[in-house]
C-alpha positions, 0 to 999 in steps of 0.5 A: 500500500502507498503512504503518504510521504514527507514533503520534498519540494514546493511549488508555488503558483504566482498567479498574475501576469501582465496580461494573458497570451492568447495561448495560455491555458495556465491559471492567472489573472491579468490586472489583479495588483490590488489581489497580491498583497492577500495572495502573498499573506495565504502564501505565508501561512501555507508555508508554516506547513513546512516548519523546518522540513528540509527541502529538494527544491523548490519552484515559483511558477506563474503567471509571472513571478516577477510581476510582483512588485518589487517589496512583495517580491522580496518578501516572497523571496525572503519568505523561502530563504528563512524557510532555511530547508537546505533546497539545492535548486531554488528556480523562478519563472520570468519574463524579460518585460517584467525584469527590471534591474531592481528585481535581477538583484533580488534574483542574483540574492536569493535563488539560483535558477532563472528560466525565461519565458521568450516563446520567439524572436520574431514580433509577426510570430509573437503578435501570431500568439498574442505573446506580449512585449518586446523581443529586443527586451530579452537580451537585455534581460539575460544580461541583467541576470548575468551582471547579477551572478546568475549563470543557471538560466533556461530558455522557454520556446515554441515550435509549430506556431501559425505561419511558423517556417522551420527556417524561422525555427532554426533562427530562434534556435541559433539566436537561443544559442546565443545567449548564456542559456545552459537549459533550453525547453522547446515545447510544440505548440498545443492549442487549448480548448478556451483560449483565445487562440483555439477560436482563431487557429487550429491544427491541420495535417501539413501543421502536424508534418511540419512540426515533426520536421522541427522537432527532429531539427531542434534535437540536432541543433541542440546535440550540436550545440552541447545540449543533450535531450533529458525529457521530451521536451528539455535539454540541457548543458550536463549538469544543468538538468532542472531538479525540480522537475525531474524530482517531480517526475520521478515520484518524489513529493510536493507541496504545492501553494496557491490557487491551481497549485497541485500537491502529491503526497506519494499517494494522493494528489490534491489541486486548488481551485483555479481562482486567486478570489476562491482561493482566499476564501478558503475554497477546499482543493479538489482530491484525486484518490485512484487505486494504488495500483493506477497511481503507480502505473501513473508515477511510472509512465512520467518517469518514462517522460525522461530520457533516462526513464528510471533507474534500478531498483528506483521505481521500487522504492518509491512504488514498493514493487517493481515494474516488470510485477506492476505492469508485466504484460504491457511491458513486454508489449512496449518491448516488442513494439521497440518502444521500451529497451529490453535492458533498461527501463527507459522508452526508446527514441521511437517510444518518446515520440510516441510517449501518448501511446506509451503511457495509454498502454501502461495506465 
C-alpha cells in the first residue's frame, strides 16, 4: 500500500501576469495588483506547513513571478530563504518585460535558477500568439541576470506556431544559442480548448508534418550545440538538468501553494481551485484518490517522460514493487513494439515520440 510521504519540494503558483497570451491555458489573472498583497499573506501561512522540513527544491511558477512588485517580491523571496530547508535548486519563472534591474538583484540574492519565458524572436510570430512585449527586451534581460551572478538560466520556446517556417525555427534556435542559456525547453505548440487562440487557429495535417520536421531539427541543433535531450521536451548543458522537475517526475513529493497549485503526497494528489478570489476564501482543493495500483502505473509512465526513464531498483522504492510485477504484460508489449529497451527501463527514441501511446498502454 502507498503512504503518504514527507514533503520534498514546493511549488508555488504566482498567479498574475501582465496580461494573458492568447495561448495560455495556465491559471492567472491579468490586472489583479490590488489581489497580491492577500495572495502573498495565504502564501505565508501555507508555508508554516513546512516548519523546518528540509527541502529538494523548490519552484515559483506563474503567471509571472516577477510581476510582483518589487517589496512583495522580496518578501516572497525572503519568505523561502528563512524557510532555511537546505533546497539545492531554488528556480523562478520570468519574463524579460517584467525584469527590471531592481528585481535581477533580488534574483542574483536569493535563488539560483532563472528560466525565461521568450516563446520567439520574431514580433509577426509573437503578435501570431498574442505573446506580449518586446523581443529586443530579452537580451537585455539575460544580461541583467548575468551582471547579477546568475549563470543557471533556461530558455522557454515554441515550435509549430501559425505561419511558423522551420527556417524561422532554426533562427530562434541559433539566436537561443546565443545567449548564456545552459537549459533550453522547446515545447510544440498545443492549442487549448478556451483560449483565445483555439477560436482563431487550429491544427491541420501539413501543421502536424511540419512540426515533426522541427522537432527532429531542434534535437540536432541542440546535440550540436552541447545540449543533450533529458525529457521530451528539455535539454540541457550536463549538469544543468532542472531538479525540480525531474524530482517531480520521478515520484518524489510536493507541496504545492496557491490557487491551481497541485500537491502529491506519494499517494494522493490534491489541486486548488483555479481562482486567486476562491482561493482566499478558503475554497477546499479538489482530491484525486485512484487505486494504488493506477497511481503507480501513473508515477511510472512520467518517469518514462525522461530520457533516462528510471533507474534500478528506483521505481521500487518509491512504488514498493517493481515494474516488470506492476505492469508485466504491457511491458513486454512496449518491448516488442521497440518502444521500451529490453535492458533498461527507459522508452526508446521511437517510444518518446510516441510517449501518448506509451503511457495509454501502461495506465
Amino acid at each position: 500500500m502507498l503512504s503518504v510521504r514527507p514533503w520534498q519540494n514546493l511549488y508555488i503558483h504566482v498567479p498574475f501576469c501582465l496580461r494573458k497570451c492568447d495561448y495560455c491555458a495556465f491559471y492567472s489573472e491579468a490586472d489583479a495588483s490590488e489581489l497580491m498583497r492577500p495572495w502573498l499573506d495565504k502564501i505565508r501561512e501555507g508555508l508554516k506547513l513546512l516548519s523546518g522540513q528540509p527541502l529538494h527544491t523548490v519552484y515559483l511558477g506563474g503567471g509571472t513571478p516577477t510581476v510582483l512588485g518589487p517589496e512583495l517580491l522580496e518578501e516572497l523571496l525572503v519568505m523561502i530563504k528563512n524557510l532555511d530547508s537546505g533546497a539545492s535548486e531554488i528556480s523562478i519563472e520570468c519574463n524579460p518585460e517584467s525584469l527590471t534591474p531592481e528585481k535581477a538583484a533580488m534574483l542574483g540574492k536569493y535563488v539560483s535558477r532563472v528560466s525565461l519565458g521568450v516563446q520567439s524572436f520574431d514580433p509577426a510570430l509573437r503578435r501570431a500568439i498574442g505573446r506580449c512585449g518586446d523581443p529586443e527586451k530579452i537580451v537585455t534581460a539575460f544580461e541583467m541576470l548575468t551582471e547579477n551572478g546568475l549563470t543557471n538560466l533556461s530558455c522557454d520556446l515554441i515550435y509549430g506556431l501559425p505561419g511558423q517556417s522551420a527556417e524561422d525555427w532554426e533562427k530562434d534556435l541559433t539566436l537561443a544559442l546565443e545567449l548564456p542559456v545552459r537549459h533550453l525547453s522547446a515545447y510544440a505548440l498545443t492549442v487549448e480548448e478556451g483560449t483565445p487562440l483555439s477560436r482563431r487557429y487550429r491544427n491541420d495535417p501539413a501543421c502536424d508534418i511540419r512540426t515533426a520536421e522541427m522537432e527532429k531539427m531542434t534535437r540536432r541543433i541542440l546535440k550540436t550545440a552541447g545540449m543533450h535531450q533529458y525529457e521530451i521536451s528539455n535539454y540541457a548543458r550536463p549538469g544543468f538538468e532542472c531538479a525540480h522537475n525531474q524530482n517531480i517526475w520521478h515520484g518524489e513529493t510536493y507541496l504545492g501553494l496557491g490557487p491551481a497549485a497541485c500537491s502529491f503526497n506519494g499517494r494522493d494528489r490534491y489541486t486548488q481551485v483555479s481562482s486567486v478570489r476562491e482561493w482566499l476564501d478558503g475554497a477546499e482543493p479538489e482530491t484525486d484518490h485512484i487505486p494504488d495500483d493506477t497511481r503507480r502505473a501513473e508515477m511510472l509512465m512520467m518517469g518514462l517522460r525522461t530520457v533516462r526513464g528510471w533507474a534500478a531498483d528506483e521505481f521500487e522504492r518509491v512504488a514498493g514493487i517493481a515494474p516488470e510485477k506492476l505492469r508485466p504484460a504491457q511491458i513486454a508489449s512496449l518491448r516488442r513494439k521497440k518502444m521500451m529497451k529490453h535492458r533498461s527501463m527507459a522508452l526508446t527514441r521511437h517510444g518518446l515520440d510516441f510517449w501518448n501511446d506509451a503511457a495509454l498502454e501502461l495506465l
